[in-house]
MARMI-384608 format. One record per atom (N, C-alpha, C, O): residue in one letter; x, y, z. Coordinates in steps of 0.05 Angstrom, whole numbers, plus 5000, padded with zeros to 4 digits. Example, Ala and Ser with C-alpha at 12.3 -4.5 7.8 and 13.67 -1.06 7.14 Angstrom:
# MARMI-384608
a526448865156/a524649105156/a526449345156/a528549345169/s525749555142/s527349795143/s525850015157/s526850235161/
# end
This chain:
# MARMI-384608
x346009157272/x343609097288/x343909197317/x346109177328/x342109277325/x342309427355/x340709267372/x338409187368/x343109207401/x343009037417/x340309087440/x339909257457/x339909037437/x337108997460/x337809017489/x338808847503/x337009337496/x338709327525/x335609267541/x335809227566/x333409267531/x331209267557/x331209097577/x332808917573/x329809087601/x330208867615/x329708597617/x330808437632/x327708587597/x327608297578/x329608087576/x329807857584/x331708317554/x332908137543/x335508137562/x337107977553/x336208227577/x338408397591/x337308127625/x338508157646/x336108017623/x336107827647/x337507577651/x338107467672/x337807527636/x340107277622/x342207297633/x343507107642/x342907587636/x345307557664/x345407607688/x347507617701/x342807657697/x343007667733/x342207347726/x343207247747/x341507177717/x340306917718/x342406777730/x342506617749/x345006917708/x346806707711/x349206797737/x351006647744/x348607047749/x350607197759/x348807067789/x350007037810/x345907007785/x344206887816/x344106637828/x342806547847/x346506477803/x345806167803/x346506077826/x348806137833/x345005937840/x345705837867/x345706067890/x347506097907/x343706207889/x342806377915/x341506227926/x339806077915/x342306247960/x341706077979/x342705827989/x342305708010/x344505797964/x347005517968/x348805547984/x350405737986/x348605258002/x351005268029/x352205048015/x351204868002/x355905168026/x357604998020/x357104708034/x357404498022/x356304728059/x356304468070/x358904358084/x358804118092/x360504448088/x362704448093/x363104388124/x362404558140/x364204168132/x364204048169/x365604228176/x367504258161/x365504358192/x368004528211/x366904668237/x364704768240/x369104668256/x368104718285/x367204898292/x368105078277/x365705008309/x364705268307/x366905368323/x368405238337/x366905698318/x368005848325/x368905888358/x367105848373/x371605968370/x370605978398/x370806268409/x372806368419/x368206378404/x367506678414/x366206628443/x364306478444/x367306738464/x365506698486/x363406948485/x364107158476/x361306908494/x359006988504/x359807318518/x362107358528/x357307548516/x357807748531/x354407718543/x352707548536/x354107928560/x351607948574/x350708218547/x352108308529/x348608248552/x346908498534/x348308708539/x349208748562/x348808898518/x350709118529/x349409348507/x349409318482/x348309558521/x347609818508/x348609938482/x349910148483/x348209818460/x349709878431/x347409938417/x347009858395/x345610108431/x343210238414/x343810498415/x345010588435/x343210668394/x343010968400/x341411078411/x339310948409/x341211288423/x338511478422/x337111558398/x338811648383/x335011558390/x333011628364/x334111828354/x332512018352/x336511888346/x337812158332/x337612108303/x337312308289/x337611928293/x337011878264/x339611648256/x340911518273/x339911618231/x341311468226/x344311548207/x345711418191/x344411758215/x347711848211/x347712098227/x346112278224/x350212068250/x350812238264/x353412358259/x355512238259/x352912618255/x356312768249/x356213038259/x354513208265/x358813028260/x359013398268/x360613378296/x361513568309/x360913138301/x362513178342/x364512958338/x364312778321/x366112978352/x368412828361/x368412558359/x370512448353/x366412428362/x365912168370/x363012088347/x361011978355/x363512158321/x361112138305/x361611828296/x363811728290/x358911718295/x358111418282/x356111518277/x354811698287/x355811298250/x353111208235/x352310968246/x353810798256/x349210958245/x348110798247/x346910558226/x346510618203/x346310298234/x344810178208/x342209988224/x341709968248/x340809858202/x339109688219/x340709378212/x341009308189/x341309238232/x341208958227/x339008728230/x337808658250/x339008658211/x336108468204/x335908138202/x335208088179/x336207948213/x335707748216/x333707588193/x331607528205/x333607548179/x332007348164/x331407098166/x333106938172/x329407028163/x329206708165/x327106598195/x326406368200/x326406858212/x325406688236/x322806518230/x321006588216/x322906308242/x320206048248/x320805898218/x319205758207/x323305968208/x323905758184/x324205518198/x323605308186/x325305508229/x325405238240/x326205248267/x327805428273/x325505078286/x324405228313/x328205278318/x328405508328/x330205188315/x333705228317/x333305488306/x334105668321/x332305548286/x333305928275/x331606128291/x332506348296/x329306058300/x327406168315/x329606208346/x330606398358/x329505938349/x330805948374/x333706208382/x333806368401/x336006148355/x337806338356/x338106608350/x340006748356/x335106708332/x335106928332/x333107078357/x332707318356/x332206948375/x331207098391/x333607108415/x333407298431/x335706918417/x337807008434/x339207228419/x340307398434/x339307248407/x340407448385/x338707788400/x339707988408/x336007688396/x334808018402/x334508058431/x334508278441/x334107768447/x335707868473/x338107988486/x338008058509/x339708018474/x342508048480/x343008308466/x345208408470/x341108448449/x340808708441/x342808648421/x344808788425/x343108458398/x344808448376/x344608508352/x346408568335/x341608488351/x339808568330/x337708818330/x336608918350/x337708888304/x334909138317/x332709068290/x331409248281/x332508788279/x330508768269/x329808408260/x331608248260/x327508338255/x328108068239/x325108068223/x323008178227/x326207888201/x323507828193/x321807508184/x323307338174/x318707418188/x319207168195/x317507108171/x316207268158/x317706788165/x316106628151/x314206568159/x314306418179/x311706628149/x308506578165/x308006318143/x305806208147/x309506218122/x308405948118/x310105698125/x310005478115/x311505788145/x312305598164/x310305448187/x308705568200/x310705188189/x308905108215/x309705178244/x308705088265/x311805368242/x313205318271/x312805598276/x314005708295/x310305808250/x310206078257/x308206198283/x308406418294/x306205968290/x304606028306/x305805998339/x305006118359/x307605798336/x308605838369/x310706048373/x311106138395/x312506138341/x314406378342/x313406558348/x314406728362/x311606568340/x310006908339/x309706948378/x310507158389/x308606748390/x308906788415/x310506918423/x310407148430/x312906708423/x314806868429/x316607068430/x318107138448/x316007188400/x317207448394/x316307668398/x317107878388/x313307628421/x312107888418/x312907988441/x311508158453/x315807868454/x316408008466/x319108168464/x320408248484/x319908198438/x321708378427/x320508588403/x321908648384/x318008668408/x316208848391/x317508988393/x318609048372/x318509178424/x319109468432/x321909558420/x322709768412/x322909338423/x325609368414/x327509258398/x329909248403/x326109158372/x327009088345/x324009138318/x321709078322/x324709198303/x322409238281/x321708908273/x323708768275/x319608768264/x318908528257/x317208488238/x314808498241/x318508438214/x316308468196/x316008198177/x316107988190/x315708178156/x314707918139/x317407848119/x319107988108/x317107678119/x319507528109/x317407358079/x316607128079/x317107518061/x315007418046/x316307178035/x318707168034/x315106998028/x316506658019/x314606587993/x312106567993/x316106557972/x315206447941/x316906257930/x316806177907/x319106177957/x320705967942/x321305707956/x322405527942/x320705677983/x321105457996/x318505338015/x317005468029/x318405108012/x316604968026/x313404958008/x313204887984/x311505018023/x308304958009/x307905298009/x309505458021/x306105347998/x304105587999/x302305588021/x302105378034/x300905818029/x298305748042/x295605708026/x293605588033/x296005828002/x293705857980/x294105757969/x296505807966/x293005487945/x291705417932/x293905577903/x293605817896/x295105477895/x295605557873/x297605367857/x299905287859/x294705337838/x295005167815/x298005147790/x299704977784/x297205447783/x299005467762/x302305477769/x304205357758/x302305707798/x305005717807/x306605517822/x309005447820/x304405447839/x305305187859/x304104907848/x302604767862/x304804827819/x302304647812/x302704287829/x301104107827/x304504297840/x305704057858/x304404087893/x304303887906/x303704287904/x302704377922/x306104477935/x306404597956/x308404417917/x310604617936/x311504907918/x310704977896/x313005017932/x313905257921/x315105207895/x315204957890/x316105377874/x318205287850/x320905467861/x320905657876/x323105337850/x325705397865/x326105757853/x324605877838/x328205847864/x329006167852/x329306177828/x329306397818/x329805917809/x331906037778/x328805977762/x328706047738/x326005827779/x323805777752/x322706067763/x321206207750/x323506137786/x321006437793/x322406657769/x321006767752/x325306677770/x326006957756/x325806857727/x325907037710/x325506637719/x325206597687/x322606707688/x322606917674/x320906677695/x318106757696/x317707017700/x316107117685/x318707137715/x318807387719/x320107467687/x318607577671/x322007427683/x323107487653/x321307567630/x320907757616/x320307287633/x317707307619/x315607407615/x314307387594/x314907557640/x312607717641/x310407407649/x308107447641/x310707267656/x309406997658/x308606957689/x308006717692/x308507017701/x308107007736/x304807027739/x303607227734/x304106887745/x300906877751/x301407107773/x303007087792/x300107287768/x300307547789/x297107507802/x296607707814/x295307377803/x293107287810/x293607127841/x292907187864/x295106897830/x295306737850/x296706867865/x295706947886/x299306947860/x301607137883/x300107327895/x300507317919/x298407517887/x297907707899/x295207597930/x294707707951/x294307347916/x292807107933/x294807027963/x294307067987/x295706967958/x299106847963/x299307097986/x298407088008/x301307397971/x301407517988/x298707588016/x298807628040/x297207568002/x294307678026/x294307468055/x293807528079/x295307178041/x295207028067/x297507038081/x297106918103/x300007128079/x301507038082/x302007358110/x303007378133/x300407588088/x300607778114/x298407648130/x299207548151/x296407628127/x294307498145/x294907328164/x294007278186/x296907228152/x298207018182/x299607158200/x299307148224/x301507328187/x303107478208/x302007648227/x303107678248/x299107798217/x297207998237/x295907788251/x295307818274/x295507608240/x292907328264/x294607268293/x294107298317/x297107168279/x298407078303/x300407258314/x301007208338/x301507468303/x302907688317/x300907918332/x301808108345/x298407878330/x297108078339/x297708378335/x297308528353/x298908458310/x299708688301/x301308698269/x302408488260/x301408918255/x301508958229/x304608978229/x305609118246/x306908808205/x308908818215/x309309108207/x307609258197/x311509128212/x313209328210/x314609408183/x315209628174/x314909188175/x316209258144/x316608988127/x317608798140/x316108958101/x316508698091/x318608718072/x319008908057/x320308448074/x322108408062/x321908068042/x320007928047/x323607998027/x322607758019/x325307498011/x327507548001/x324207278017/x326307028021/x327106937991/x325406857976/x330806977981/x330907057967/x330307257942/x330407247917/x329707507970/x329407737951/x326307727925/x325407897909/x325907607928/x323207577910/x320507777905/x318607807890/x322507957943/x319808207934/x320708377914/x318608487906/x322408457901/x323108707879/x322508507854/x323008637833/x321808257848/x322308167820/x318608357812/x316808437827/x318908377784/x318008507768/x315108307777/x315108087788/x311808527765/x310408237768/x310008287802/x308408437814/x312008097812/x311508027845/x310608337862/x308408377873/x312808547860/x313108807872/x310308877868/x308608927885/x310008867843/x306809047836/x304908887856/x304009017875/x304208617855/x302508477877/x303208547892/x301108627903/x305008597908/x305808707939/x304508907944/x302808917962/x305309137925/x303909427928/x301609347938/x301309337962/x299209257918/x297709267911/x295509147946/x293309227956/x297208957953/x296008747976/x296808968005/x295408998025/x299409098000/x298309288029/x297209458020/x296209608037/x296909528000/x294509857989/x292509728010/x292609768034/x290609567997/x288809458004/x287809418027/x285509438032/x290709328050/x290309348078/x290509668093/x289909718117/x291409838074/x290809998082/x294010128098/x294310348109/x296009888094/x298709948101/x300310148093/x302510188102/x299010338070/x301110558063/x302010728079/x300610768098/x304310868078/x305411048104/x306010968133/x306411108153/x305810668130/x305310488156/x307910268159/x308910198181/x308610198136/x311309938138/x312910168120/x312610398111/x314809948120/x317310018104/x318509798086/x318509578096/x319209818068/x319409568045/x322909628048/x324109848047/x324209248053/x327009318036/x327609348010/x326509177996/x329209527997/x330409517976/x333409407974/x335509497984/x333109197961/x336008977957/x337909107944/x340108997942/x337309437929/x339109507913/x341509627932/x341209707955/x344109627918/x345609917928/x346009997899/x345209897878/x347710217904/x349410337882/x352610167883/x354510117898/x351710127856/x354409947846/x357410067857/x359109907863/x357910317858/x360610367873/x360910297904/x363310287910/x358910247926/x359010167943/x358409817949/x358809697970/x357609737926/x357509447929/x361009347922/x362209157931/x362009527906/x364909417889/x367009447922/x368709287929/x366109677936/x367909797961/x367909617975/x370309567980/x366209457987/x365409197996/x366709037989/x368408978005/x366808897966/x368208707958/x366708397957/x367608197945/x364208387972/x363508057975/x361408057968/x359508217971/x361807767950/x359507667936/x359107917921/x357508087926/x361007927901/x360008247889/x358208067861/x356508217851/x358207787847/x356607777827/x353107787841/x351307917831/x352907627864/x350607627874/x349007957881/x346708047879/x351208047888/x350608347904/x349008487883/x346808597885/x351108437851/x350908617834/x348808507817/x347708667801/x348208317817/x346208227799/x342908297816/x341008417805/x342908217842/x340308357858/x340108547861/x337808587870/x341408737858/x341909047857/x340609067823/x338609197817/x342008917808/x340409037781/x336408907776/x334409007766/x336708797782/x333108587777/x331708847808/x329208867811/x332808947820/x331209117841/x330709407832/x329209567841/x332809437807/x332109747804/x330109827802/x328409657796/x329510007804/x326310207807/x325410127825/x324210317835/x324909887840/x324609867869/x323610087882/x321210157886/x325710197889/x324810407912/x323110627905/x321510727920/x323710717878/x322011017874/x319410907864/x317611057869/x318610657850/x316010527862/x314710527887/x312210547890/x317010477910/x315010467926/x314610717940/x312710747956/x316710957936/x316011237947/x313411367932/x311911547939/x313411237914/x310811467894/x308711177916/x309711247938/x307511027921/x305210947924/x305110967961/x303210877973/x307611107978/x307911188008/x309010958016/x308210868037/x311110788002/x312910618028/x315410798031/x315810918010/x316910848046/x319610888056/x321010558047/x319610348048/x323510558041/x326010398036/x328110478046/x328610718047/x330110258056/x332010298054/x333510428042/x333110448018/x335710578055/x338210688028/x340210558032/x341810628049/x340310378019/x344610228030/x343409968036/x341809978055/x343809728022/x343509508039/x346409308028/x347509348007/x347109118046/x349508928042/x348908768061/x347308848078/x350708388064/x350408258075/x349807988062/x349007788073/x350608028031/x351607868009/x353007648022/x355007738034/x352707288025/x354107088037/x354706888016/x352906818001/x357206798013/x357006588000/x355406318016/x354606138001/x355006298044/x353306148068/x355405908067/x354905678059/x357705978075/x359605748080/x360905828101/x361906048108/x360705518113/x361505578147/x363605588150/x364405608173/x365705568127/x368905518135/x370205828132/x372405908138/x367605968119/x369106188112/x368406398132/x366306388144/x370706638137/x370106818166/x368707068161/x369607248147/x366407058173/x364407148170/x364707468189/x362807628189/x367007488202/x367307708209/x368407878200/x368308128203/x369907688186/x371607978158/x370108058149/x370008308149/x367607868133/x365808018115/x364008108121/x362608218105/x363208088156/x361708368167/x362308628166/x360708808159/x364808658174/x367608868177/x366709008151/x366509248148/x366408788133/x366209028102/x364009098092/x363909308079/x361508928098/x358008978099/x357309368111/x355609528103/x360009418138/x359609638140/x361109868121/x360910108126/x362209798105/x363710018093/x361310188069/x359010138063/x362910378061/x360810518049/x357110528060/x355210448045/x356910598077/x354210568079/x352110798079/x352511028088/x349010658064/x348110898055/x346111058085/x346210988109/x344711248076/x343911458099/x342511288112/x342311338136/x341010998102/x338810848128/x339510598116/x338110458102/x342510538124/x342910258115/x341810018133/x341110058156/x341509758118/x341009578120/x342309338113/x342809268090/x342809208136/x344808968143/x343308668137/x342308568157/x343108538118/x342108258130/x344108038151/x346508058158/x342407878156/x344207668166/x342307418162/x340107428151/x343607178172/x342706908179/x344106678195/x345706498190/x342306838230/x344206708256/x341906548260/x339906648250/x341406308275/x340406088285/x342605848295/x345005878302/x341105568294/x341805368307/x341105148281/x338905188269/x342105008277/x341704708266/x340204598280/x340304568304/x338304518259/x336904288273/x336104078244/x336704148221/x335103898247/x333603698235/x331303768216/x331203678193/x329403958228/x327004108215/x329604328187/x329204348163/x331304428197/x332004718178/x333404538157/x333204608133/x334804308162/x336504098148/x334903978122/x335703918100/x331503948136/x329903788118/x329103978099/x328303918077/x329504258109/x328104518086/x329904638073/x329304738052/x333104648086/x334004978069/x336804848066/x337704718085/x338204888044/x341104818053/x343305028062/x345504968053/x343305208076/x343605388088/x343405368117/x341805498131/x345705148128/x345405038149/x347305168170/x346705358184/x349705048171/x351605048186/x352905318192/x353905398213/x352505428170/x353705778166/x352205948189/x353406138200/x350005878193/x347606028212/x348806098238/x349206328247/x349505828251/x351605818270/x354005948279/x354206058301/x356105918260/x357306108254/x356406368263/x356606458286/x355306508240/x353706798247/x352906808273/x353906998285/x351506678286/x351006728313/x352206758333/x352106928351/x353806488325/x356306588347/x358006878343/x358506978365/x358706968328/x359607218319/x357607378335/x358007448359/x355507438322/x354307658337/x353607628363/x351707768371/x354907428383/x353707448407/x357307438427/x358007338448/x358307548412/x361907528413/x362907778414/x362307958399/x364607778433/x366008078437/x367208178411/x367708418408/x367607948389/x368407978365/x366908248356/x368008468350/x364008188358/x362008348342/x361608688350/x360908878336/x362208678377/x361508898396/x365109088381/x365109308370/x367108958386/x369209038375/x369509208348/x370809418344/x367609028325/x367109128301/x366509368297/x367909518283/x364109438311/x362909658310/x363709788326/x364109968310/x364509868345/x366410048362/x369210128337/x369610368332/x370609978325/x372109968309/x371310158284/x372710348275/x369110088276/x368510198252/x365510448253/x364010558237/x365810448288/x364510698289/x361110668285/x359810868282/x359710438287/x357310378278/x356310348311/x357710298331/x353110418310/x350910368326/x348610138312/x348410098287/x347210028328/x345309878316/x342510128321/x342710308339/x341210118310/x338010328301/x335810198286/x336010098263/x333710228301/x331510068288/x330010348261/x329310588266/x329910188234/x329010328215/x326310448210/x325610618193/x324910338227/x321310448237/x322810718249/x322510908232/x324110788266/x325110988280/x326111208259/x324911408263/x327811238239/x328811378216/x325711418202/x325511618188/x323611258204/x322411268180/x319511428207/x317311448195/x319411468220/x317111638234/x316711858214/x314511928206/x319111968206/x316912248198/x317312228162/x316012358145/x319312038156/x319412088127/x317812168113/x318212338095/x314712008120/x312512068090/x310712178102/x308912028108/x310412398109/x308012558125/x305912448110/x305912328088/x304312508124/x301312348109/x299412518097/x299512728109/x297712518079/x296812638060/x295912818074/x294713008064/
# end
């Protein structure tokens, strides 16, 4: 009898290889003692995002922040973050309540970090009305979204409902169209979901305009890495076709992404930056998750203490070291992606 490789039946093991994405150890331990630098010029000039051929060649990547206005502490640390020129991108939750006073404040790192949507189908309430998916009025956790997805079972009605407000919030209160959407636990490439996405910036008219992440890499560069390789490898597989989906309908994607965490604060998060850069592809893409603890992020995410950590790192001679070390620039991915998709 011949084994059933489609993606159907073949999900059963990113299920089990995803169990506990987003899980923090929880673990008490002191924060790190990185002292503080002032902002220091670790941007390139718009040359693109791999430079070679001279003496002194680095690649570039984008680093991306996730999670802002999840709670006014992550809000808070990632905009010291894009002050200090640490970051060159983030993206936020517009069904957060703490998105309308964030948005304020981040419109004043437009010029010089990309900001785009942090789409959310798994934590907290919806903004819309949806019965079947949200039938409690809260989100359903990651392991009932991808069974459903499995299934072919995802009310693509309500989500695509879902997506419309969720950009709607981000253009109301950002006063501008983000930049590129990405999604909280990865939920924009699941099967089902992606197609509503398309479908909701068609509509706005966003084609040739954002840039979508793709969570995939190629499996020989996730193995070179070394961390969190079941998570790495299992979101890498549920994302395939991803990207050449979204080149045939005019998004640009990422090539190269890493930044796979187990989100435990005991563990050193600078080694496994150190290796986030290895192998990287022509317009890679870094995640992260730096903020502050607070009370509000405690009551929503368990993905607490680790945040911290991260922050402190990136605002640490540690971080500036890394990349001098391993030859990297920070580069915003709107910038690589100006001329990619000429327009019809």
């Amino acid at each position: 009898m011949k084994r059933n490789r489609g993606r159907a039946g073949f999900m059963k093991s990113p299920l089990r290889l995803l169990h506990g994405i987003g899980q923090d150890c929880l673990h008490i331990c002191r924060k790190p003692d990185y002292p503080s630098l002032e902002r220091s010029d670790i941007f390139p000039q718009r040359e693109g995002l791999i430079i070679v051929g001279t003496t002194g060649a680095y690649f570039s990547f984008c680093l991306c922040a996730d999670d802002y206005a999840l709670s006014p502490g992550v809000s808070r640390g990632i905009l010291e973050a894009l002050g200090a020129g640490r970051l060159s991108a983030t993206s936020v939750m517009t069904t957060r309540p703490f998105w309308p006073k964030g948005a304020h404040e981040l419109r004043q790192c437009k010029a010089k970090a990309d900001i785009g949507l942090h789409l959310n189908l798994t934590l907290g309430s919806p903004l819309s009305y949806m019965p079947a998916f949200a039938a409690t009025g809260r989100l359903p956790g990651i392991s009932r979204v991808l069974k459903a997805a499995r299934r072919n079972e995802l009310p693509e009605a309500e989500i695509g409902q879902e997506i419309s407000r969720q950009l709607d919030g981000f253009c109301e209160h950002f006063d501008a169209a983000p930049a590129f959407v990405d999604g909280h636990q990865h939920v924009q490439v699941l099967p089902q979901i992606r197609t509503a996405l398309f479908a909701c910036l068609e509509e706005r008219g966003f084609s040739r305009k954002v840039w979508l992440r793709d969570s995939s890499d190629r499996p020989w560069r996730i193995l070179l890495r070394g961390v969190e390789l079941p998570k790495a490898l299992g979101i890498s597989w549920l994302a395939s076709g991803f990207a050449r989906e979204a080149l045939a309908r005019g998004y640009a994607t990422n090539e190269g992404f890493s930044g796979f965490s187990a989100f435990d604060p005991g563990h050193d998060f600078a080694a496994d930056f150190a290796r986030y850069l290895r192998a990287p592809g022509r317009r890679h893409l870094i995640m992260c998750h730096p903020g502050y603890c607070d009370e509000e992020l405690v009551a929503a995410d368990p993905v607490t203490l680790s945040r911290e950590r991260e922050l402190s790192f990136l605002l640490s001679p540690a971080f500036m070291a890394t990349l001098d070390r391993e030859r990297a620039r920070l580069a915003q991915l709107s910038d690589a992606f100006c001329n990619a998709i000429a327009p019809e």
